[in-house]
SERO-4910 file (N, C-alpha, C, O; in steps of 0.05 Angstrom, whole numbers):
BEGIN
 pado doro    nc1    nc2    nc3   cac1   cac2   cac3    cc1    cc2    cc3    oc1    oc2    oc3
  Unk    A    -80     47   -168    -99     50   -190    -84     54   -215    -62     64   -217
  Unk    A   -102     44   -239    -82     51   -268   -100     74   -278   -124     71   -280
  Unk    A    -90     93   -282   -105    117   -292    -99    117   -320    -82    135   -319
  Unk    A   -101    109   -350    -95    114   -372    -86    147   -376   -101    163   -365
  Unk    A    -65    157   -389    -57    183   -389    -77    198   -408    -71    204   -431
  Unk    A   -111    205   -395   -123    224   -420   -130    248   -405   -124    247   -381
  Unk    A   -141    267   -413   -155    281   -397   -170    279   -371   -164    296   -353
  Unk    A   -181    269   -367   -201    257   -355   -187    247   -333   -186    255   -310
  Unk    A   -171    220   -350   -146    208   -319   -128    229   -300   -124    231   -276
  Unk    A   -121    239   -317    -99    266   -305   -120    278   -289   -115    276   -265
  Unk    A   -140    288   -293   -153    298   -274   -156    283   -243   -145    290   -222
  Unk    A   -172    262   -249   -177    237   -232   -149    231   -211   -149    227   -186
  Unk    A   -122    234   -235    -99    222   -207    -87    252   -198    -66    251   -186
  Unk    A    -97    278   -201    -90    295   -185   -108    301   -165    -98    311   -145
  Unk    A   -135    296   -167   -154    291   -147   -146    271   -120   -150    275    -96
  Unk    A   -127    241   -137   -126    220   -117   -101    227   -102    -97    216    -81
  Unk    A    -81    247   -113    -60    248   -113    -57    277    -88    -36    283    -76
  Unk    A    -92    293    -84    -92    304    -65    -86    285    -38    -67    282    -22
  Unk    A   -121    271    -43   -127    260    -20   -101    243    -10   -102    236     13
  Unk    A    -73    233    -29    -61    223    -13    -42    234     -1    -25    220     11
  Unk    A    -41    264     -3    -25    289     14    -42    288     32    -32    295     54
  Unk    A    -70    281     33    -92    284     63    -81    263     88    -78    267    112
  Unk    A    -76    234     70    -73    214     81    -53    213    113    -32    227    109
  Unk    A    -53    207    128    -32    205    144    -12    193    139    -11    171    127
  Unk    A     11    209    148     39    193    147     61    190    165     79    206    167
  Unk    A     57    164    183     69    161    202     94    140    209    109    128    193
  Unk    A     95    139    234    116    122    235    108     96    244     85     94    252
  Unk    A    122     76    245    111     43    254    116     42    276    139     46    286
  Unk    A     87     36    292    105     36    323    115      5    327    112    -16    313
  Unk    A    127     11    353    140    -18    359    128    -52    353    111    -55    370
  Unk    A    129    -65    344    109    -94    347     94    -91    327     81   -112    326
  Unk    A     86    -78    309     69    -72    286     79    -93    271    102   -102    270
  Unk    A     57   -101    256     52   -122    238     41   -126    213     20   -116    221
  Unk    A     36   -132    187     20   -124    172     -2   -154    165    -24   -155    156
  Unk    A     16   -178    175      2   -194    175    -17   -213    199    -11   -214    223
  Unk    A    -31   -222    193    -48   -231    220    -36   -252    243    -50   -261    262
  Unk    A    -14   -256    239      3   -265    258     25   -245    258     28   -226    242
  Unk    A     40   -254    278     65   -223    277     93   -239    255    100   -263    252
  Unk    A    104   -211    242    112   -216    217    146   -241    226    162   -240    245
  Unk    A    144   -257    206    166   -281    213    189   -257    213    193   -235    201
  Unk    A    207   -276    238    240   -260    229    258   -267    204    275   -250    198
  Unk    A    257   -284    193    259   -277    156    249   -277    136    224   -277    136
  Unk    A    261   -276    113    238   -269     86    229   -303     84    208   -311     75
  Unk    A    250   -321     94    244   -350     87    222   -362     98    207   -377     85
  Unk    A    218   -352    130    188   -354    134    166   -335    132    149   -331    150
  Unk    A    167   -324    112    150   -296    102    127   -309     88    130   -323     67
  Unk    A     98   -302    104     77   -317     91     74   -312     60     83   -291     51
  Unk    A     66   -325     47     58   -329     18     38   -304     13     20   -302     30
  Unk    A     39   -287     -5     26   -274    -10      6   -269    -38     14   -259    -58
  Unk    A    -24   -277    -34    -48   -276    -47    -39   -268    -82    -22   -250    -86
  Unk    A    -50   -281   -102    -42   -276   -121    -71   -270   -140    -79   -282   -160
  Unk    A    -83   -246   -124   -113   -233   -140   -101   -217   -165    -79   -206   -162
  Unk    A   -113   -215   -186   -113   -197   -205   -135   -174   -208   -159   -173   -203
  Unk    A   -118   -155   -218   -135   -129   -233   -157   -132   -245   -152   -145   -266
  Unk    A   -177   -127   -245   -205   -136   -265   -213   -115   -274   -225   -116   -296
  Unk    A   -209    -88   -260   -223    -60   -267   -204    -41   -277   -190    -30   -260
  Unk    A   -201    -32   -310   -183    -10   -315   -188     19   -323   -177     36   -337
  Unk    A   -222     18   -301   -233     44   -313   -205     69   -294   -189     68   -275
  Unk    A   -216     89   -319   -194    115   -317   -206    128   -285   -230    132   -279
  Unk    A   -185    132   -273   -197    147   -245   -216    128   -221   -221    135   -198
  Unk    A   -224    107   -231   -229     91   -201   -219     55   -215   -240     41   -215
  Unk    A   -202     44   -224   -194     18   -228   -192     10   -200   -197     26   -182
  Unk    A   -185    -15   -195   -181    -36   -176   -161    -42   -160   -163    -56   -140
  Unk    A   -136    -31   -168   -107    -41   -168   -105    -45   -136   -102    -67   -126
  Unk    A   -109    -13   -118   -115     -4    -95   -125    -31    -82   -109    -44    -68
  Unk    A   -149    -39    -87   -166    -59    -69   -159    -86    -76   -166   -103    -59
  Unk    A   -147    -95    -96   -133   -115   -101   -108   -125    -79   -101   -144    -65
  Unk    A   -102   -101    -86    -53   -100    -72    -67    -98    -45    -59   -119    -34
  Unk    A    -83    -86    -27    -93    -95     -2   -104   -118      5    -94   -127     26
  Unk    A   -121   -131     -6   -140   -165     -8   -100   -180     -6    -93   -192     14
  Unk    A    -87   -177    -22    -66   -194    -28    -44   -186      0    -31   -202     13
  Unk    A    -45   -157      2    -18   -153     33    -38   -169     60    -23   -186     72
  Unk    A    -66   -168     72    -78   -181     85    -82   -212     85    -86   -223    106
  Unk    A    -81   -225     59    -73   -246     53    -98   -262     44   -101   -286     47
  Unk    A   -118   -240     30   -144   -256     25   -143   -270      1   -130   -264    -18
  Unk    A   -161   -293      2   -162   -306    -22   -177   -300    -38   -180   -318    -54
  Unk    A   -196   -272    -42   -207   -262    -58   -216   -234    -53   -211   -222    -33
  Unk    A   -233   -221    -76   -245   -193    -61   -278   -188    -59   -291   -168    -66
  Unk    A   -286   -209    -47   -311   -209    -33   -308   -189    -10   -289   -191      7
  Unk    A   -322   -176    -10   -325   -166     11   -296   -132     15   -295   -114     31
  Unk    A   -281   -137     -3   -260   -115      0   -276    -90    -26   -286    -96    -48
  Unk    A   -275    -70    -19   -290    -40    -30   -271    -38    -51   -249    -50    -48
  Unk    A   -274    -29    -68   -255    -17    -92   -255     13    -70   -274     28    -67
  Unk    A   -238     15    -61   -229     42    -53   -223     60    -65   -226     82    -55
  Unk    A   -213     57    -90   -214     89   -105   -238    113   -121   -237    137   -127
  Unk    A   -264     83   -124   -289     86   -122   -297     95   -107   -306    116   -114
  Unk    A   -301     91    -79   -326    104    -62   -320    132    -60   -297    140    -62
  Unk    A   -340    150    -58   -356    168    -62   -343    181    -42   -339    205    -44
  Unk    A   -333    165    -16   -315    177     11   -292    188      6   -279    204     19
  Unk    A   -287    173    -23   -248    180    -22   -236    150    -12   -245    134      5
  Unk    A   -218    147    -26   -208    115    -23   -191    123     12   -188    107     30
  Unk    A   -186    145     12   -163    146     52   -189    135     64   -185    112     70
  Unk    A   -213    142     71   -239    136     88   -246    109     81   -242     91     98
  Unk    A   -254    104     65   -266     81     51   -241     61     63   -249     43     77
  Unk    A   -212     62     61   -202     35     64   -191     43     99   -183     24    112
  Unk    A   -191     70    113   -188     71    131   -214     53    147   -209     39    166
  Unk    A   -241     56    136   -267     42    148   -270      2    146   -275    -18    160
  Unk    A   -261     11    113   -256    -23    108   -226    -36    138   -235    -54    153
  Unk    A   -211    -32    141   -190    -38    160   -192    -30    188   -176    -40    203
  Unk    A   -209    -14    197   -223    -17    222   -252    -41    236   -256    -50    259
  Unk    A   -267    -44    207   -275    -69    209   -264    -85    211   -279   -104    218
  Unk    A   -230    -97    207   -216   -119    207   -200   -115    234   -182   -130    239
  Unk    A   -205    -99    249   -186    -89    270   -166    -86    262   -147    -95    276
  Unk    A   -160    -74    240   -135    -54    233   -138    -24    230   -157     -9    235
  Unk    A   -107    -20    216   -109      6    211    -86     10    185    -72     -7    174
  Unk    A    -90     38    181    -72     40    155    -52     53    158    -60     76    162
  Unk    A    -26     52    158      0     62    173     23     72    144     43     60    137
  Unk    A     15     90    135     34    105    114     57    116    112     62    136    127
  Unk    A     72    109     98    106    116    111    113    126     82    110    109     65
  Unk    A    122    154     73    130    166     53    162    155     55    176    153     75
  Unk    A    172    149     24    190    129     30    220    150     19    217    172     10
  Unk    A    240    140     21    268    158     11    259    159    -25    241    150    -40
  Unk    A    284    176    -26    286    181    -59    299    153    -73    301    149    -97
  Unk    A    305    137    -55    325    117    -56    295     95    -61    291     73    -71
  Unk    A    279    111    -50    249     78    -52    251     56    -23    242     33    -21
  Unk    A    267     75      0    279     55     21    259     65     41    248     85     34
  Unk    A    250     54     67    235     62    100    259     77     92    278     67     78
  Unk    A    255    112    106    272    126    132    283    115    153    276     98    168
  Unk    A    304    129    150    324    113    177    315    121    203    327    116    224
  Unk    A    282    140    196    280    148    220    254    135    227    241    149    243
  Unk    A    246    120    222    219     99    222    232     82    245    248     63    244
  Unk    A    220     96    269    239     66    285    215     58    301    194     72    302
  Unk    A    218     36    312    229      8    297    223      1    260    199      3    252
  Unk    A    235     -4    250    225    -16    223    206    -36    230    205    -49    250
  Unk    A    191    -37    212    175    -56    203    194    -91    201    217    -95    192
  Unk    A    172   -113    215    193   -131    215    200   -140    180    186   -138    160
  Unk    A    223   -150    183    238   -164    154    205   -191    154    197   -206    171
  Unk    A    195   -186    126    178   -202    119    153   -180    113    132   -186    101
  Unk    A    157   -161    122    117   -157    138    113   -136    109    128   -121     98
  Unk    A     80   -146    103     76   -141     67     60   -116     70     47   -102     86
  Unk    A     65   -116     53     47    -73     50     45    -72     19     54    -86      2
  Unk    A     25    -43     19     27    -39     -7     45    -17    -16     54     -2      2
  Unk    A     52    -11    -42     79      0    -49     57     26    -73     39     18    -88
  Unk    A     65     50    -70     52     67    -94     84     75   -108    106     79    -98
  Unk    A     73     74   -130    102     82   -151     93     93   -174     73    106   -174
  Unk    A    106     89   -195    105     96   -224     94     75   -237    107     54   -236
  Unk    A     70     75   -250     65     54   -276     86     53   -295     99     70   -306
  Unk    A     86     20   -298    114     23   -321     94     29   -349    105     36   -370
  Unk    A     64     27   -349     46     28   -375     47     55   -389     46     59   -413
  Unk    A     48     80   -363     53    112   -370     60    121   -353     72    111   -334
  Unk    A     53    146   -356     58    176   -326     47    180   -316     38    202   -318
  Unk    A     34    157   -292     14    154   -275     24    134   -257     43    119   -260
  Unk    A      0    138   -229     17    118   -211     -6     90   -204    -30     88   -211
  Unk    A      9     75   -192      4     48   -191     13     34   -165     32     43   -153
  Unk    A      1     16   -156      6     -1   -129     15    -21   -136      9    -27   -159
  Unk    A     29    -38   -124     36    -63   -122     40    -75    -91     42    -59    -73
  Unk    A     41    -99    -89     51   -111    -62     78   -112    -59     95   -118    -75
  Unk    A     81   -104    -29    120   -107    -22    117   -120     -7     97   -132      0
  Unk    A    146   -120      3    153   -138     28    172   -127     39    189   -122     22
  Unk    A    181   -119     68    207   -111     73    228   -132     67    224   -155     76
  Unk    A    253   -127     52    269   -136     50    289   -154     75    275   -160     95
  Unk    A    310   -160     76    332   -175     94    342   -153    102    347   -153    126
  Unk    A    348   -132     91    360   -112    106    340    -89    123    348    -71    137
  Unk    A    317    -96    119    306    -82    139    293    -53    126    272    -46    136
  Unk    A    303    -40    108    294    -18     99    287    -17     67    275      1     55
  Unk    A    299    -44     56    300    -33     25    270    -55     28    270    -73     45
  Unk    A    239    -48      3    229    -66     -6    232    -86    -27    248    -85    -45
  Unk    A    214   -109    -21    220   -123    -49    190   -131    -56    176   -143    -41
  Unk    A    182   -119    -86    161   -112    -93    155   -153   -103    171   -168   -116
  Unk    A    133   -159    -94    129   -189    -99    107   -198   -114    105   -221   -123
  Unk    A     87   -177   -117     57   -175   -130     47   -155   -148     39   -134   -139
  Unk    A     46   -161   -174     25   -134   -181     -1   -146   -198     -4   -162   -217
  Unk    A    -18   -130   -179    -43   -137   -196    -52   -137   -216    -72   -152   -219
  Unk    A    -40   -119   -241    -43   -116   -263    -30   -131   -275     -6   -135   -271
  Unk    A    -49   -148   -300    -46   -174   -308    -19   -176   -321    -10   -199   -317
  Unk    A     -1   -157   -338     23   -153   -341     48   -158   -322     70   -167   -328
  Unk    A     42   -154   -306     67   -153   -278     95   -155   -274    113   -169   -266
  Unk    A     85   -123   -289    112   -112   -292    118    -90   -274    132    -71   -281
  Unk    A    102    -93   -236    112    -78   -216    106    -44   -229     88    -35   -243
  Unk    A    127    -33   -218    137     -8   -209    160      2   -226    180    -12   -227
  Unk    A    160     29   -241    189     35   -244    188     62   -222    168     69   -211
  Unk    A    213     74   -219    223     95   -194    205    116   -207    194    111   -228
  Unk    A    200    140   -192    198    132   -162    176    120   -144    152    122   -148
  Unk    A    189    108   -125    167     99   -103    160    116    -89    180    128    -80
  Unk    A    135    125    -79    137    144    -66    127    139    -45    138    153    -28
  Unk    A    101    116    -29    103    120    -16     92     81      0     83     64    -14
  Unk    A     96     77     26     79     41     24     62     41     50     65     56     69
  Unk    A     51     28     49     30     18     70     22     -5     87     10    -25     81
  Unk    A     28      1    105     19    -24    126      2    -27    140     -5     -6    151
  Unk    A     -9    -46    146    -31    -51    155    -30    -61    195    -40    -82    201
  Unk    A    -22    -50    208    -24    -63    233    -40    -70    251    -59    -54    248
  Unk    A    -46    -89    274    -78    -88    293    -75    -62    294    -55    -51    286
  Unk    A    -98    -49    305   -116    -31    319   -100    -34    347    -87    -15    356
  Unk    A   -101    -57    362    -82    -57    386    -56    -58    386    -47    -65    408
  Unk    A    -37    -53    366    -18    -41    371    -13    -18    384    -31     -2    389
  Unk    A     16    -11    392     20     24    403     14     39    384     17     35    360
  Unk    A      1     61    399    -17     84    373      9     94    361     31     94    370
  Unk    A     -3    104    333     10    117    317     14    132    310     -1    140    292
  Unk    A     41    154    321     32    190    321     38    190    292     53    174    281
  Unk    A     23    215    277     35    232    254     59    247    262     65    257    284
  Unk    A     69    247    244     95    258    230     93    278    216    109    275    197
  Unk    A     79    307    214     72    323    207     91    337    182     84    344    160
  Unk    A    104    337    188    143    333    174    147    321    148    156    336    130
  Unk    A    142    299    144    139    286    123    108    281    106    101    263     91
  Unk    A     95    303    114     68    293    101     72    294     63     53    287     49
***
C-alpha cells in the first residue's frame, strides 16, 4: 500500500502495520510453489510475470497490496481480486479468503536485515517462484509492496514489479515476502519466533 506521510496515513500504516505482526509467519514447506505450475529450476525458465498497475493512491487503503498479488499469481487483470487493504476484515483475512478460493494460501517469511529468506527456511523456496516483497517506499517513510522473485542463489530476491506507476521498487529495509502455495501442499507450521 502507498500511505502518503500525513496524519491520517501514519495512523492507517500503524493500524496495517499491527495486523501484519497478526499475520502468520512461517516457513516454506517442502514442494511449495507460488506459481500454478511448480516453480522452473531457473530464473531462465521463470514464468513472466503480469505487468498490472496501481490505480488507487488513497491514504490507508491504496491498491498496491492487490495489484503485487494479481501480478505474483500471474493474472492478467484485477477482476475479481479484493483491494485487501480495504476490506472492513483487515487485508490478512480478506486475502487469506481471496487465496483459499484459489486453493491457496498465504505463506509469510520475515526476511534477514540483509533483505535475504533465513537460512533457516528450509527448503527454500524454488529459484524462480514469485511472491510479494513489503519494504520501504522510495516516495517517503512508509511501506510498499512490490513483486519478487527468488534469486539463482536461492535466498537473495530480485524485486521484478512494482505497481506504482513510477517503478522505482523498494529501498532497505525489506522486511518481509510472501508466497502463495496450493492448499495441498505440506501444512505450514508457525514459527512463533520470528513473528
Amino acid at each position: 500500500e502507498v500511505v502518503p506521510p500525513t496524519p491520517a496515513g501514519a495512523a492507517a500504516e500503524a493500524e496495517a502495520e499491527e495486523q501484519e505482526g497478526a499475520m502468520e509467519v512461517a516457513a516454506i514447506p517442502a514442494g511449495a510453489a507460488s506459481d500454478e505450475e511448480a516453480a522452473p529450476a531457473s530464473a531462465d525458465a521463470a514464468p513472466p510475470v503480469s505487468r498490472l498497475a496501481q490505480t488507487d493512491f488513497t491514504p490507508g487503503s491504496g491498491n498496491a497490496l492487490q495489484v503485487a498479488v494479481a501480478c505474483a499469481l500471474g493474472l492478467e487483470s484485477l477482476d475479481g481480486v479484493p483491494n485487501f487493504v480495504a476490506a472492513p476484515e483487515g487485508y490478512e483475512a480478506s486475502l487469506s479468503s481471496f487465496l483459499s478460493g484459489r486453493g491457496r494460501r498465504v505463506c509469510k517469511v520475515k526476511l534477514t536485515e540483509a533483505g535475504c529468506l533465513p537460512a533457516d527456511v528450509a527448503p527454500v523456496p524454488a529459484v524462480g517462484t514469485l511472491c510479494v516483497v513489503r519494504g520501504t517506499s522510495p516516495r517517503g517513510d512508509f511501506g510498499h509492496v512490490v513483486v519478487g522473485r527468488v534469486a539463482a542463489d536461492g535466498a537473495s530476491l530480485d524485486l521484478v514489479h512494482d505497481p506504482h506507476p513510477d517503478a522505482t521498487m523498494l529501498r532497505p529495509p525489506l522486511v518481509w515476502c510472501a508466497f502463495f502455495p496450493a492448499e495441498g501442499d505440506a501444512a505450514v507450521a508457525a514459527d512463533e519466533s520470528r513473528r
